[in-house]
ROZABA-551005 format. One record per atom (N, C-alpha, C): residue number from 1; residue in three letters; atom name; x, y, z. Coordinates in steps of 0.02 Angstrom, whole numbers, plus 50000, padded with zeros to 5 digits. Example, Ala and Ser with C-alpha at 12.3 -4.5 7.8 and 13.67 -1.06 7.14 Angstrom:
REM ROZABA-551005
{1, ALA, N, {50660, 49716, 50390}}
{1, ALA, CA, {50615, 49775, 50390}}
{1, ALA, C, {50660, 49835, 50390}}
{2, SER, N, {50642, 49888, 50354}}
{2, SER, CA, {50684, 49947, 50357}}
{2, SER, C, {50645, 50002, 50394}}
END
This chain:
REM ROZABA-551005
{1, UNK, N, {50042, 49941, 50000}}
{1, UNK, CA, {50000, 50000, 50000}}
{1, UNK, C, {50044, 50062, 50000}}
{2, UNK, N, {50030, 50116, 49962}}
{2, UNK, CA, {50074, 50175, 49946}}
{2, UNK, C, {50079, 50211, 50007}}
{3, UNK, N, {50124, 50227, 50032}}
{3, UNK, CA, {50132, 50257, 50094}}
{3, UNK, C, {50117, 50326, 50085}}
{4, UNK, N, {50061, 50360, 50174}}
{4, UNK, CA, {50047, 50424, 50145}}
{4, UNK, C, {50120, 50468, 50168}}
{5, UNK, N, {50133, 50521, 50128}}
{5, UNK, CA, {50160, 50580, 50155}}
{5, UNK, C, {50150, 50634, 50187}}
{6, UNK, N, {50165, 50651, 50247}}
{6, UNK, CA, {50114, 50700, 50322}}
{6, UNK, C, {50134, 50753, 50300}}
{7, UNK, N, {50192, 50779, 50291}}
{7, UNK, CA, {50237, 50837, 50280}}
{7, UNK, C, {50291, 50841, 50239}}
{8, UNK, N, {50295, 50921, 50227}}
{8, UNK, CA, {50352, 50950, 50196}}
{8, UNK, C, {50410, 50901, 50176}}
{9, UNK, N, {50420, 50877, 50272}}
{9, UNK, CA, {50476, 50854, 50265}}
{9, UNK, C, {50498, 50764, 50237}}
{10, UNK, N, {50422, 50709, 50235}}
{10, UNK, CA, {50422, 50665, 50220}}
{10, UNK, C, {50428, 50641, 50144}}
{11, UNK, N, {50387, 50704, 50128}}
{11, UNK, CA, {50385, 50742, 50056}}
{11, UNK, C, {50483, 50738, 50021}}
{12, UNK, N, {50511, 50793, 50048}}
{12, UNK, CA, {50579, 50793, 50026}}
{12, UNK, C, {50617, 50743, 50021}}
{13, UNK, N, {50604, 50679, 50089}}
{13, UNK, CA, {50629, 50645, 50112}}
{13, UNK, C, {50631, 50578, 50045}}
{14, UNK, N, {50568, 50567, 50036}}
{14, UNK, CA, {50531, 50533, 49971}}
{14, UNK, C, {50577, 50565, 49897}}
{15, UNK, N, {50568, 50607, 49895}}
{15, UNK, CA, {50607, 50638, 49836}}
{15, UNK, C, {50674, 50609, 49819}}
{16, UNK, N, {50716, 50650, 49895}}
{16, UNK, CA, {50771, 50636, 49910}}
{16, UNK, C, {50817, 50533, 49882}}
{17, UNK, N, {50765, 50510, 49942}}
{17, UNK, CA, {50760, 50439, 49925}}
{17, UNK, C, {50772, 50407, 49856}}
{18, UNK, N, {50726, 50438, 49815}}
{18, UNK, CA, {50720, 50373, 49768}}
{18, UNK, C, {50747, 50421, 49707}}
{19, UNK, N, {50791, 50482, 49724}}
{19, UNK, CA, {50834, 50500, 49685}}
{19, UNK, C, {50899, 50461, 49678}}
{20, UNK, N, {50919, 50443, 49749}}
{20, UNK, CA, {50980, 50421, 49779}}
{20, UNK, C, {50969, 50341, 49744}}
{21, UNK, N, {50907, 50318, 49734}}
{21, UNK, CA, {50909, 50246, 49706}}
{21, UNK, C, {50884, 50251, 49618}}
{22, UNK, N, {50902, 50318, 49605}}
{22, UNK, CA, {50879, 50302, 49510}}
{22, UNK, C, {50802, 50281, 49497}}
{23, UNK, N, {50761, 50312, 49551}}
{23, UNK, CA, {50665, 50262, 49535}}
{23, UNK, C, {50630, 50343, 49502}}
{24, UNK, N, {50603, 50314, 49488}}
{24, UNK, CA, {50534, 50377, 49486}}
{24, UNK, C, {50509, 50378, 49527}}
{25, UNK, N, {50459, 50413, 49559}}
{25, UNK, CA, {50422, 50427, 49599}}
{25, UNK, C, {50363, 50452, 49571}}
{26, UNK, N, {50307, 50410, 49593}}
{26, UNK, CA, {50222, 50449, 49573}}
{26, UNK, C, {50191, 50474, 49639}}
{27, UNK, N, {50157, 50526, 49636}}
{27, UNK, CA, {50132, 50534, 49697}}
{27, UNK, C, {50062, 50557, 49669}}
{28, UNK, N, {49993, 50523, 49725}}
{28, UNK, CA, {49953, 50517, 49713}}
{28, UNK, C, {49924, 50570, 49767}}
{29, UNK, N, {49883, 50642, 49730}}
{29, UNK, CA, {49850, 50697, 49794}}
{29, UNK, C, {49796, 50679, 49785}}
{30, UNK, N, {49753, 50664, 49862}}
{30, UNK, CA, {49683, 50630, 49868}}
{30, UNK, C, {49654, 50676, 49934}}
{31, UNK, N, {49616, 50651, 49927}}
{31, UNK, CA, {49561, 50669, 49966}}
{31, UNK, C, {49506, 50618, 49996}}
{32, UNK, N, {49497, 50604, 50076}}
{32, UNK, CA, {49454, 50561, 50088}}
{32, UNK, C, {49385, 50561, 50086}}
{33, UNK, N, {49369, 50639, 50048}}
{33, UNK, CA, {49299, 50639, 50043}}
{33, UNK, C, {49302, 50660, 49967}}
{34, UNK, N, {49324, 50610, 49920}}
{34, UNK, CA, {49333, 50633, 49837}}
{34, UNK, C, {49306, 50555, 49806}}
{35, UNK, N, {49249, 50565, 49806}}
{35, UNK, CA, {49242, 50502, 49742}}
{35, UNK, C, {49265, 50474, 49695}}
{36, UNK, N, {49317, 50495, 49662}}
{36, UNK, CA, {49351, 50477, 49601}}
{36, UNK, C, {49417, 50452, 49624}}
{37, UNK, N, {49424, 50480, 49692}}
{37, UNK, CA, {49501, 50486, 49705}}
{37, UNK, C, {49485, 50404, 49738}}
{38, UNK, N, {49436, 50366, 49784}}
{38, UNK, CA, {49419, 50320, 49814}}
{38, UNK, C, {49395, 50271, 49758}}
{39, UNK, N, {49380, 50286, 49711}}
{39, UNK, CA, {49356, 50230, 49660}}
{39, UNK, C, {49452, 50206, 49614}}
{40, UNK, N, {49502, 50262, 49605}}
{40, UNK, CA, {49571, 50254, 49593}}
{40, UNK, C, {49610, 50207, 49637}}
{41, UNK, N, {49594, 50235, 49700}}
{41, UNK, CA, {49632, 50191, 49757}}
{41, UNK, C, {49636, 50129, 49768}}
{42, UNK, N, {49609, 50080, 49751}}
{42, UNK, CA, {49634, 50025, 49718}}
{42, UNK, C, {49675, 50008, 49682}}
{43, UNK, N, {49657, 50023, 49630}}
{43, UNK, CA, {49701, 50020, 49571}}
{43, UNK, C, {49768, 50045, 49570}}
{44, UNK, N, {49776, 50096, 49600}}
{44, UNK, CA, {49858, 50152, 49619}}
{44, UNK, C, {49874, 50092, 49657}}
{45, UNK, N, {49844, 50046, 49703}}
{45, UNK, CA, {49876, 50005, 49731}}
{45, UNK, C, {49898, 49940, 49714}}
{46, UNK, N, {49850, 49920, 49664}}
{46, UNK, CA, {49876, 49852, 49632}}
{46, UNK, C, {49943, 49879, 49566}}
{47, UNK, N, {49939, 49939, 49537}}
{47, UNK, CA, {49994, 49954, 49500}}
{47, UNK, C, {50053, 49975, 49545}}
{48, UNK, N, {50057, 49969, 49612}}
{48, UNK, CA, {50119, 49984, 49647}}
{48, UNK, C, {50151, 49914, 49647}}
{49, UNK, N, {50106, 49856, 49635}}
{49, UNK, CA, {50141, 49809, 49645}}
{49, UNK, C, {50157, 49770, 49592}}
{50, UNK, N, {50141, 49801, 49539}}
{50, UNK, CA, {50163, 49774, 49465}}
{50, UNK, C, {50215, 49819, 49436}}
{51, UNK, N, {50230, 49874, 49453}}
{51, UNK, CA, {50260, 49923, 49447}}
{51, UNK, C, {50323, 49916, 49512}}
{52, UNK, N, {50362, 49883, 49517}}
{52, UNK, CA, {50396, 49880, 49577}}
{52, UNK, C, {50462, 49939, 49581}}
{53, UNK, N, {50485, 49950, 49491}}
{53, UNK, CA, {50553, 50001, 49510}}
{53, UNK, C, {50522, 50093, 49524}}
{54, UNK, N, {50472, 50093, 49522}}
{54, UNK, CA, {50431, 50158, 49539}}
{54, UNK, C, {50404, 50160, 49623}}
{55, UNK, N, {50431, 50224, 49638}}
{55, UNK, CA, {50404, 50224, 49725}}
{55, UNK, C, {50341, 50253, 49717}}
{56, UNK, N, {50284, 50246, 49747}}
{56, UNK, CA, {50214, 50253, 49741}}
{56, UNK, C, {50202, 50288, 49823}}
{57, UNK, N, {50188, 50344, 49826}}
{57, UNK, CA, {50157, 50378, 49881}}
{57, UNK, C, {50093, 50423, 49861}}
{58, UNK, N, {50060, 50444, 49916}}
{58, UNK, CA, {49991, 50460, 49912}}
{58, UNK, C, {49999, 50522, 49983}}
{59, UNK, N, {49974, 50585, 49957}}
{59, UNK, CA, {49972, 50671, 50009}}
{59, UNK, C, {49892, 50665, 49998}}
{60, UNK, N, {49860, 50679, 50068}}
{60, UNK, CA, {49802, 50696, 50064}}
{60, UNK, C, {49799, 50760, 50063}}
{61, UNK, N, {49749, 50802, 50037}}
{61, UNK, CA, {49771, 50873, 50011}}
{61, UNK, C, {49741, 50908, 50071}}
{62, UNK, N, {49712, 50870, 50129}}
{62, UNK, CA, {49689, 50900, 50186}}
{62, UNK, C, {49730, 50914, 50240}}
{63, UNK, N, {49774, 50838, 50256}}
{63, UNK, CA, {49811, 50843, 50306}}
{63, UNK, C, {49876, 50872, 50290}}
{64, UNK, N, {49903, 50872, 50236}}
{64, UNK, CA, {49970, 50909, 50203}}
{64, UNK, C, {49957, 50957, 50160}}
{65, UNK, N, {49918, 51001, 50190}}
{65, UNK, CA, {49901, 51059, 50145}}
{65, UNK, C, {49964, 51100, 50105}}
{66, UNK, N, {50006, 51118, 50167}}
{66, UNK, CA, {50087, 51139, 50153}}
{66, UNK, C, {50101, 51110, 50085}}
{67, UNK, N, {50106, 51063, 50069}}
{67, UNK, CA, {50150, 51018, 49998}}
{67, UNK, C, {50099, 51023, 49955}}
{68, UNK, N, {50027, 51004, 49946}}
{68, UNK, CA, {49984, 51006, 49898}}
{68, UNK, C, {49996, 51086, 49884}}
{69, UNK, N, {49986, 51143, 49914}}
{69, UNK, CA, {49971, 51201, 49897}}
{69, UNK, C, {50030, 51243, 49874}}
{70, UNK, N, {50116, 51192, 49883}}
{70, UNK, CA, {50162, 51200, 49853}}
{70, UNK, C, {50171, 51179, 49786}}
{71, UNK, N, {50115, 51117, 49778}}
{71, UNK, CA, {50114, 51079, 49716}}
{71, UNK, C, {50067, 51097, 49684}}
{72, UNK, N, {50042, 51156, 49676}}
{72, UNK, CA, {49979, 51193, 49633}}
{72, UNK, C, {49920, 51144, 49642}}
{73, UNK, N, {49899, 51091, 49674}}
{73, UNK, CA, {49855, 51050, 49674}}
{73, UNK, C, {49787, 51088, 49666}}
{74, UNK, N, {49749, 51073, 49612}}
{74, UNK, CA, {49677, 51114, 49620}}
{74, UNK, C, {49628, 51076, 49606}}
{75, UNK, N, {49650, 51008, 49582}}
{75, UNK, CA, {49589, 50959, 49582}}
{75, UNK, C, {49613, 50872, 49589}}
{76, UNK, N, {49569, 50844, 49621}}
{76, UNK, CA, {49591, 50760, 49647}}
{76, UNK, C, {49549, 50723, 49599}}
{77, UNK, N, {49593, 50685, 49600}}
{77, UNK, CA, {49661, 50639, 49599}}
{77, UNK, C, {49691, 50674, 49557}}
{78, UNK, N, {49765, 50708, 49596}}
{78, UNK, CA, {49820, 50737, 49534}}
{78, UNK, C, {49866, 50671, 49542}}
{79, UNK, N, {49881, 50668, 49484}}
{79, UNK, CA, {49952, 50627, 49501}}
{79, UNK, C, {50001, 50643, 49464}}
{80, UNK, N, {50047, 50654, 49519}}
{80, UNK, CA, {50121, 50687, 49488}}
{80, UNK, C, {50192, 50624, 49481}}
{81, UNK, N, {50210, 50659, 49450}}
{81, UNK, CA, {50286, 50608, 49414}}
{81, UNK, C, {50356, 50647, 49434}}
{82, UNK, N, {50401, 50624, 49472}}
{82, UNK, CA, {50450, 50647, 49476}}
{82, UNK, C, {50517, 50590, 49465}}
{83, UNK, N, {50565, 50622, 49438}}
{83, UNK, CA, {50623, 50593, 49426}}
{83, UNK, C, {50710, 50642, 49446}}
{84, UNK, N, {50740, 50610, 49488}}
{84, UNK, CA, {50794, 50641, 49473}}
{84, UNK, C, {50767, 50713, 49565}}
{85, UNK, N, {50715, 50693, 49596}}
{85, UNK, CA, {50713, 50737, 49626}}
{85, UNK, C, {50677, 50815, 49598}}
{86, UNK, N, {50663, 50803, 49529}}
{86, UNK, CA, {50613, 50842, 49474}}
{86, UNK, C, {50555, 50820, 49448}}
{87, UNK, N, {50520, 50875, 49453}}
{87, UNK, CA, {50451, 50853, 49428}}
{87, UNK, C, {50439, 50839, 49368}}
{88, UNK, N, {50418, 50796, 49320}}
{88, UNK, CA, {50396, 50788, 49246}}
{88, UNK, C, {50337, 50826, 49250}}
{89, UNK, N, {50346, 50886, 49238}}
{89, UNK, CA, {50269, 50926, 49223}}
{89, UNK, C, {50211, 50873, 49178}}
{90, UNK, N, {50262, 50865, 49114}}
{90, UNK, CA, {50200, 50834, 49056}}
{90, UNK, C, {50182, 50762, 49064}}
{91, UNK, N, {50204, 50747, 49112}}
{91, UNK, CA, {50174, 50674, 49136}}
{91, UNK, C, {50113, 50687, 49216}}
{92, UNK, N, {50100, 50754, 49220}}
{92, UNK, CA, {50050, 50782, 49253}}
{92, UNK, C, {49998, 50745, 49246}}
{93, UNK, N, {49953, 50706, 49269}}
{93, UNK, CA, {49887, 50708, 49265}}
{93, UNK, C, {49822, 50702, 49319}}
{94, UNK, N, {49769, 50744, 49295}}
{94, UNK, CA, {49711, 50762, 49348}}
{94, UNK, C, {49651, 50696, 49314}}
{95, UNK, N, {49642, 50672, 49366}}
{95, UNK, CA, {49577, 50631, 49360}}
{95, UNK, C, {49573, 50570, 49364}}
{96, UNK, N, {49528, 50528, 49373}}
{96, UNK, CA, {49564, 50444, 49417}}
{96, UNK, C, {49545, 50409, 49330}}
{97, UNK, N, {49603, 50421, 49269}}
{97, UNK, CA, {49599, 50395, 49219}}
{97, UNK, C, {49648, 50321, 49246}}
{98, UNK, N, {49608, 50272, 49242}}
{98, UNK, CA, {49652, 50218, 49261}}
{98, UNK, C, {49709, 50230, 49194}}
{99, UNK, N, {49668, 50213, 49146}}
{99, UNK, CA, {49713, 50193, 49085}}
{99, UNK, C, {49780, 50234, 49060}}
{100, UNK, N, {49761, 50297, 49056}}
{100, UNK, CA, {49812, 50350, 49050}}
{100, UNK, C, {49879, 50332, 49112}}
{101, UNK, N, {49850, 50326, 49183}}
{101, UNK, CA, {49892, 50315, 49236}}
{101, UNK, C, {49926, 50269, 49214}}
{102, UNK, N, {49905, 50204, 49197}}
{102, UNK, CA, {49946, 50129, 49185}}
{102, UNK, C, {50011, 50144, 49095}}
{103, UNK, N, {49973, 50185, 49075}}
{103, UNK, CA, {50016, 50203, 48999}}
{103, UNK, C, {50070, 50232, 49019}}
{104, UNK, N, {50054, 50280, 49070}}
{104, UNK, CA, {50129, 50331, 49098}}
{104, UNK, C, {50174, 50286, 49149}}
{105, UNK, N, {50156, 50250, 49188}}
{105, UNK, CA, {50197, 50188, 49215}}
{105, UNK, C, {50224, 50152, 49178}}
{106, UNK, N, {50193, 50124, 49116}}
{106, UNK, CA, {50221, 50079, 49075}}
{106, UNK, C, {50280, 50127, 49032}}
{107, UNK, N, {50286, 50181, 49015}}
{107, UNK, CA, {50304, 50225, 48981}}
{107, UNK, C, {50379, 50239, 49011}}
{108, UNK, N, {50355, 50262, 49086}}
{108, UNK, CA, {50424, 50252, 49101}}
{108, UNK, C, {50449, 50196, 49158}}
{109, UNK, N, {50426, 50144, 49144}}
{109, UNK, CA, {50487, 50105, 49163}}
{109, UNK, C, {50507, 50059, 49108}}
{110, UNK, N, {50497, 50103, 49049}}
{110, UNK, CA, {50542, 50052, 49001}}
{110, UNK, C, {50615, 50052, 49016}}
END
């Protein structure tokens, strides 16, 4: 299960991490009162485990307001892509598109 991130600093920490090991990183901003984001959550979870060289974390945009509102977050399920400790802007995406999600996983862990 994708571990959540509380803060700033778990946030960096995550970054930091899976810079130091060459992974990508997806991070999934949710909300526990978002329908779309709870019908995804599954699925973000069975692709964490088919997806194993990608670190998979999940910011609720309530309790880590600090990082979502650093991360322009304005609508759930965002899911962001980072590599290298950088964000892939154009691998951005808003909305619990399973399919699009599973294309950009497959995409980059070729």
């Amino acid at each position: 299960m994708p571990k959540f991130l509380k803060n700033k600093d778990e946030f960096d920490t995550a970054l930091s991490d899976a810079k130091a090991a060459k992974k990508w990183v997806v991070i999934d901003f949710t909300a526990s009162w978002c329908g779309p984001c709870k019908m995804i959550a599954p699925k973000f979870e069975e692709m964490e485990k088919q997806f194993t060289n990608v670190a998979f974390y999940k910011i609720d945009v309530d309790d880590n307001d600090e990082v979502a509102e650093a991360q322009g977050i304005s609508a759930m399920p965002t899911f962001k892509f980072f590599y290298d400790g950088v964000e892939e802007k154009s691998k951005t995406m808003k909305g619990a598109n399973e399919a699009k999600l599973r294309s950009t996983l497959e995409e980059i862990s070729k």
